[in-house]
Every structure is written in C-alpha cells, then in structure tokens.
C-alpha positions as CSV (number, residue, x, y, z in Angstrom):
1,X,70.6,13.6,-26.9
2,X,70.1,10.8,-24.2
3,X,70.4,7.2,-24.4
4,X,68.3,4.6,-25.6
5,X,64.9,3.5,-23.5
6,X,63.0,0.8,-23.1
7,X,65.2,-2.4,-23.8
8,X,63.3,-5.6,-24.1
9,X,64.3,-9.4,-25.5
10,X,61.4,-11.3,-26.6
11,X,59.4,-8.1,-26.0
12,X,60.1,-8.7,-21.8
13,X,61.4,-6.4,-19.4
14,X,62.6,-9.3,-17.6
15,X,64.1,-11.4,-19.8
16,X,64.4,-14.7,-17.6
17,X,64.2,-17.9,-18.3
18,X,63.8,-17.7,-22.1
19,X,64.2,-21.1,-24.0
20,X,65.1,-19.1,-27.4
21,X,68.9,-19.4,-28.4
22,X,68.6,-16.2,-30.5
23,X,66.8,-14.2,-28.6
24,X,65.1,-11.0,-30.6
25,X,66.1,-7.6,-29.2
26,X,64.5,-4.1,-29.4
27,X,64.5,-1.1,-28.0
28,X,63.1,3.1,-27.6
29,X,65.3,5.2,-29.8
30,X,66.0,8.8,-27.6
31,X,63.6,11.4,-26.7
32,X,63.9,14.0,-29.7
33,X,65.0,11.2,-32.5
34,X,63.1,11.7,-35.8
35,X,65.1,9.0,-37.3
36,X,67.7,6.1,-36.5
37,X,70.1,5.7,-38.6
38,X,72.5,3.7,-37.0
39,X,72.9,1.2,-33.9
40,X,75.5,-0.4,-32.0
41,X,74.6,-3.7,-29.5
42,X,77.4,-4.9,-27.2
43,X,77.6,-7.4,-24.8
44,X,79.5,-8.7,-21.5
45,X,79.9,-12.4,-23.0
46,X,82.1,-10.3,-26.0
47,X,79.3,-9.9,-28.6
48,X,79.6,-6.8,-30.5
49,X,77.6,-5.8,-33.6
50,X,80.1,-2.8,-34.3
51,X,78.0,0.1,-36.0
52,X,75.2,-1.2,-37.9
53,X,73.4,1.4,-40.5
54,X,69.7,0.8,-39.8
55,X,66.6,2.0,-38.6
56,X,65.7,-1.1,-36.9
57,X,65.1,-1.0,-33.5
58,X,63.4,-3.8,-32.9
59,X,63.5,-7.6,-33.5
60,X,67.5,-7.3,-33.5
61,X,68.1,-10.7,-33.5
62,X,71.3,-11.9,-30.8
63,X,73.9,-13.0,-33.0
64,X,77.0,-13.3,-30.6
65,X,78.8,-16.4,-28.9
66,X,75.8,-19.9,-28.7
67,X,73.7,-20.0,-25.9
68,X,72.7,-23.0,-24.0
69,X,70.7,-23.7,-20.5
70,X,70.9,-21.2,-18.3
71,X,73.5,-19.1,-20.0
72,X,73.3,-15.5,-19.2
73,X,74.4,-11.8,-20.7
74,X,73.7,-8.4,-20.3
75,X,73.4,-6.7,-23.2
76,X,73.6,-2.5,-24.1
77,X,72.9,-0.5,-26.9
78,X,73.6,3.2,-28.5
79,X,72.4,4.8,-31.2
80,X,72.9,7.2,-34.4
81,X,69.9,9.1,-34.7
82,X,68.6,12.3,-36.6
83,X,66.8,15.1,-34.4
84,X,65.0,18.0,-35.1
85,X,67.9,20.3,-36.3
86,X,68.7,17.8,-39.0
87,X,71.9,17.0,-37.8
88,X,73.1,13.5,-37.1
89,X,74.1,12.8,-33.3
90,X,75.5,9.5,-31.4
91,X,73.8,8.7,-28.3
92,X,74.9,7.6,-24.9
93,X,75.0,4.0,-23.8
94,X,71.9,2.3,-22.4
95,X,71.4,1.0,-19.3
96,X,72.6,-2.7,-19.7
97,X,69.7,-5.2,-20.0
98,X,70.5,-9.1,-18.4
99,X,68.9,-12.0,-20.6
100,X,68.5,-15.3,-19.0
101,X,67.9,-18.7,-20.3
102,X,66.0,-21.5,-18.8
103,X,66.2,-25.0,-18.9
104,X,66.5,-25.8,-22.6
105,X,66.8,-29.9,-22.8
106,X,65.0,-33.0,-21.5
107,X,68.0,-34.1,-19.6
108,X,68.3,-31.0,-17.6
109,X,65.1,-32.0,-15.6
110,X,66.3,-34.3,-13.1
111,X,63.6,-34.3,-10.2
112,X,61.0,-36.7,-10.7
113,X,57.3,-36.3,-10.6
114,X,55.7,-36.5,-7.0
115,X,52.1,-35.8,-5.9
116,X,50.2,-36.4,-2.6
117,X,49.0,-39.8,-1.6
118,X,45.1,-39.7,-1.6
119,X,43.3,-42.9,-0.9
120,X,40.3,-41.3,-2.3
121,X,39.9,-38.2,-4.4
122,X,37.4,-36.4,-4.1
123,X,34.9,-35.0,-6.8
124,X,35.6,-31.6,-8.7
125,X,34.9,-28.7,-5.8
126,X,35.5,-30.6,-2.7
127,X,39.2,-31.5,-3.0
128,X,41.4,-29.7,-0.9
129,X,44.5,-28.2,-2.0
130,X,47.7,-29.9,-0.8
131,X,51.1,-28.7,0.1
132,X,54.3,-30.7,-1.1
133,X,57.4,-29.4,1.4
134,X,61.2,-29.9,1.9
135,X,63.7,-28.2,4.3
136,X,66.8,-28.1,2.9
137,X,70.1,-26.6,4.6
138,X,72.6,-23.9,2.7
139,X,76.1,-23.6,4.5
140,X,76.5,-20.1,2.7
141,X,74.7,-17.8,1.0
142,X,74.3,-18.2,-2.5
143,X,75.5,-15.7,-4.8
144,X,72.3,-16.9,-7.5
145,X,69.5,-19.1,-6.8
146,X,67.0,-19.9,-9.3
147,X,63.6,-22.2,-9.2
148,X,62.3,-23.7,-12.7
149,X,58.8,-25.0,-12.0
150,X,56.2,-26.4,-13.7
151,X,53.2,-28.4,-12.7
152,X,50.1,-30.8,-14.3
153,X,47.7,-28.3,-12.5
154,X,47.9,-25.6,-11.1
155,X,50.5,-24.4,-8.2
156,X,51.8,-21.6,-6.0
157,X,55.7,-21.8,-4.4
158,X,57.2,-20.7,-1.6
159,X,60.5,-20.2,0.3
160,X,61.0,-19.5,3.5
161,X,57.5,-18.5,4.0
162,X,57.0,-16.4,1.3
163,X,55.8,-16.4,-2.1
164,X,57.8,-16.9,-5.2
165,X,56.4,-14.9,-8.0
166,X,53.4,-12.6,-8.6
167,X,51.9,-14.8,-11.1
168,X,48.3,-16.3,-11.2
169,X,47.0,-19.8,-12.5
170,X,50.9,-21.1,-13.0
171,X,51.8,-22.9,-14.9
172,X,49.1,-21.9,-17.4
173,X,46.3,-23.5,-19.2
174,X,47.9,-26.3,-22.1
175,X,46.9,-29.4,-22.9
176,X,49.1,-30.8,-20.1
177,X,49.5,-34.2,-22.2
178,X,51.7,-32.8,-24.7
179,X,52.7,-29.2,-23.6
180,X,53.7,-27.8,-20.3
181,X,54.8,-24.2,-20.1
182,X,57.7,-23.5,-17.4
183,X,58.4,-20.5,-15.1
184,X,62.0,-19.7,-13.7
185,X,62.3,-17.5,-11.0
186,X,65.2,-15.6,-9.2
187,X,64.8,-16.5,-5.6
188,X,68.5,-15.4,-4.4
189,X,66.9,-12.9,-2.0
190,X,64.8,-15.4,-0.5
191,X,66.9,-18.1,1.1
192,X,69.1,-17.5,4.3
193,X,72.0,-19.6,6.2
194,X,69.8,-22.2,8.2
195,X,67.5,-24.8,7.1
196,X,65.2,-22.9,4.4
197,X,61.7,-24.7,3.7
198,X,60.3,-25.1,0.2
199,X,57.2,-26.3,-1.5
200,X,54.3,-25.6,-4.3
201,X,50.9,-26.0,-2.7
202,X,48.0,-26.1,-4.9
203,X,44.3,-27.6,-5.6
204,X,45.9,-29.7,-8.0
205,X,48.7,-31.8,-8.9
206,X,51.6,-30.7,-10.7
207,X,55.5,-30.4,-10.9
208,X,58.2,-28.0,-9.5
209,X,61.5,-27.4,-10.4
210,X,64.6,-25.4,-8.2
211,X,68.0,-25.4,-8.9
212,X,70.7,-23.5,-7.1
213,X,74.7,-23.4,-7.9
214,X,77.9,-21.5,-7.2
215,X,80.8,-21.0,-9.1
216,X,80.8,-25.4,-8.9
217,X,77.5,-26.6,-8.1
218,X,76.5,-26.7,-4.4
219,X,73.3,-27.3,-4.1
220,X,70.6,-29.0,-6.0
221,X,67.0,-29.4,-4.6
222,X,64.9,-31.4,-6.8
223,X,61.6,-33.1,-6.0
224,X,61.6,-36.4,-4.9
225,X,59.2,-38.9,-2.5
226,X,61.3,-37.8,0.4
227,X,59.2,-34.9,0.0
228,X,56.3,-34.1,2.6
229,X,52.7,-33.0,1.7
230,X,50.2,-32.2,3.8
231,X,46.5,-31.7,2.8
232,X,45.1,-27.5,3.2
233,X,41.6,-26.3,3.9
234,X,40.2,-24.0,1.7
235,X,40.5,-21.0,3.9
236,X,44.3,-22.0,4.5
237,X,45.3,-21.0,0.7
238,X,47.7,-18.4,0.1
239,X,49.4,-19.4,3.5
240,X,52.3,-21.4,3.8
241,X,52.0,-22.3,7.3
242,X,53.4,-25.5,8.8
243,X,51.1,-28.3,9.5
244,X,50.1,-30.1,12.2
245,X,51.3,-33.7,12.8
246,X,47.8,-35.2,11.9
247,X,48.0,-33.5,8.8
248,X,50.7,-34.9,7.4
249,X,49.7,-37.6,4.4
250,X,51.7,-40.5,2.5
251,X,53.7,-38.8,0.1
252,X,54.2,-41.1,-3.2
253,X,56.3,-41.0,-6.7
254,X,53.7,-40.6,-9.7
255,X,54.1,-40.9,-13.2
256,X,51.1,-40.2,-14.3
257,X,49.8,-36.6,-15.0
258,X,48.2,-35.9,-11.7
259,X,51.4,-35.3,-9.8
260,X,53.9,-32.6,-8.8
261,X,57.6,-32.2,-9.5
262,X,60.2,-29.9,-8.8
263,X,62.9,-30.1,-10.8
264,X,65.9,-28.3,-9.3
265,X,67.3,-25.7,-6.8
266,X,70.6,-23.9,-8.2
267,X,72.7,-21.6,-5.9
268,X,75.7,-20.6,-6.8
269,X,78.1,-19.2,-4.2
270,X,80.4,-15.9,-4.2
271,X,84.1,-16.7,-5.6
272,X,86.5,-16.5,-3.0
C-alpha cells in the first residue's frame, strides 16, 4: 500500500495566504483502501496528532502550536487503512504539504492608499488603465519574497517585467466599501540583485500590498506617493513596458475608494 494523495488545507493545493488560524485539513486515502481506520498528521512546527482511530479524511482541523500572520508549516500524513484482503495495513508518509498564512490584522498593512492623479476622469469606457511603479534595490537575494495585494478595482502586478499570478479580475468582485478580498503571492523567483521594478496596472483604482524579509527584516516595499504612475492605452494592457517621459502623471495619496495601495514587500535572506 502507498501513501496518502491529494493533501489539501481549505480544500487548496496551494495553501497560501490563508487568514484561518485552524486551518481544515484533508486528504486521498491510498489506491486499494476500502476503509481508513486510522490516521497520523505531523508537522515541521512540532504538531503531532499521534495515531488517531478514524475514518476521517477530511476537514481534520490543525490543532498544533497558534498561528499568526504569515506563519508557515508543512504538514504530512499516513494512514491505517483496510484493503481488499481484509487485512489492516499502515501506509507510507505523504508528500509533505506547506500551509501559509497571510496578513491576518489591520496593523499589519502599513502602505497607504495611492492612486493616479487625474484632473478629469473620464466617463465609464473611455478611461485608460494606469500603471503605479517603483524600483526598488535588493543587495542580496532573498531567500522568500512574498506580495499581499489588494485593490478598490481591479488590478494586474508585475515584477521585473513579468506577471505575478495567473489570476483574472483580482481582487474580486465585493462590495469594496465593506469587504476587500486579498491575494498573496510567492514572488521569490522573480526578483534579482539590481534595482527590480514593481507595480499593479489596471483600468481602475485599487491597492497593492508586497512585503519581503530575511531571517530580520530587510526589505519592505509598501506603496506610497513616491510611487510613479503613468496613464496606458488600451492596446498597451497586459504589457508592463516602461513609459515615456510625457507619460508620466502626478502621482497623489487617496483616501477615498478610488485609489491603489500596496501594502508590503517581504524578503527574507539566506542565514549565514
């Protein structure tokens, strides 16, 4: 008998950026199981169910040492099961599973909200989309780099030229008054050892958050009015070229729900 398939928290393959402190865990039993009978979940932050008589296989909720923003684990599981023969059999180890929190208080968004200065807006359909930009300059590689973004609109990020994520429509449709949902994304294998150029563009204004640490923090990007935007023709979406110096426009600090915002870079450095 093989190992369990399939692992999942919150019913994702990629668990990242969860804002659930117990986060619900499931799993495939082995090819040939008729029935569980047994399961045993460990994990590298010391949690360990021991074995645990059940059939459950799903909705396991995580029970080990308190999670808070941006904690991380891996988790693993094997199981007891009953084949075909009758006979009761213990199963290999899974493939360990990483589950990543997000950005779980108020006070952990630090950037403010920034949006493009536009003397006149123009009516639904005719208003262009605009880019918000920042270079920023890493003097190592980062061992982890994550973005948290969110936006009053709708937005597309990119670093270094390429885009972040696969997603459409971020951040999502909510009533953006009350309820704004929040992506976090793993961009370690986007940023490089010289100045690295960052920014959401979109047809509407929003907020974006990146956040980057080492072992002690490093670096934090957060959005700010020393960002740049620049206004983008409608054939010019989906590219994150640079502009050209006439298209560069005010850049101001909003409050108001028509604005972007990043929130914070983390990249955390290798131990020496």
């Amino acid at each position: 008998m093989t190992a369990p398939t399939r692992l999942r928290a919150e019913h994702l393959s990629e668990a990242m950026g969860l804002t659930i402190r117990e986060p619900r865990l499931s799993w495939t039993p082995p090819a040939g199981t008729v029935r569980q009978i047994a399961y045993r979940i460990t994990a590298g932050n010391g949690w360990d169910t021991g074995k645990v008589e059940s059939a459950a296989s799903g909705a396991i909720p995580y029970s080990g040492p308190g999670l808070d923003s941006r904690s991380r684990f891996e988790w693993r599981v094997r199981t007891w099961n009953i084949g075909h023969t009758g006979t009761e059999t213990a199963s290999s180890w899974s493939e360990p599973m990483p589950v990543e929190l997000g950005l779980l208080h108020a006070s952990d968004w630090t950037a403010g909200w920034i949006g493009p200065g536009e003397e006149e807006v123009p009516v639904p359909g005719e208003r262009p989309g605009c880019a918000l930009t920042k270079d920023f300059r890493l003097d190592a590689a980062p061992e982890k780099a994550r973005v948290y973004a969110t936006a009053h609109g709708i937005y597309e990020l990119f670093i270094n030229g390429r885009r972040v994520g696969d997603q459409q429509l971020t951040p999502g449709s909510t009533s953006y008054n009350t309820t704004l949902q929040v992506q976090a994304y793993d961009v370690t294998g986007l940023l490089r050892e010289e100045p690295t150029p960052s920014g959401p563009s979109s047809p509407m204004a929003g907020t974006a958050a990146a956040s980057a640490t080492r072992a002690t923090p490093a670096c934090t990007v957060r959005t700010q009015p020393s960002w740049r935007s620049w206004r983008r023709s409608p054939w010019q979406a989906g590219r994150s070229s640079a502009p050209t110096a006439r298209g560069w426009c005010p850049q101001r600090r909003s409050s108001v729900p028509t604005s972007w915002r990043a929130s914070a870079l983390i990249f955390e450095r290798p131990t020496a």
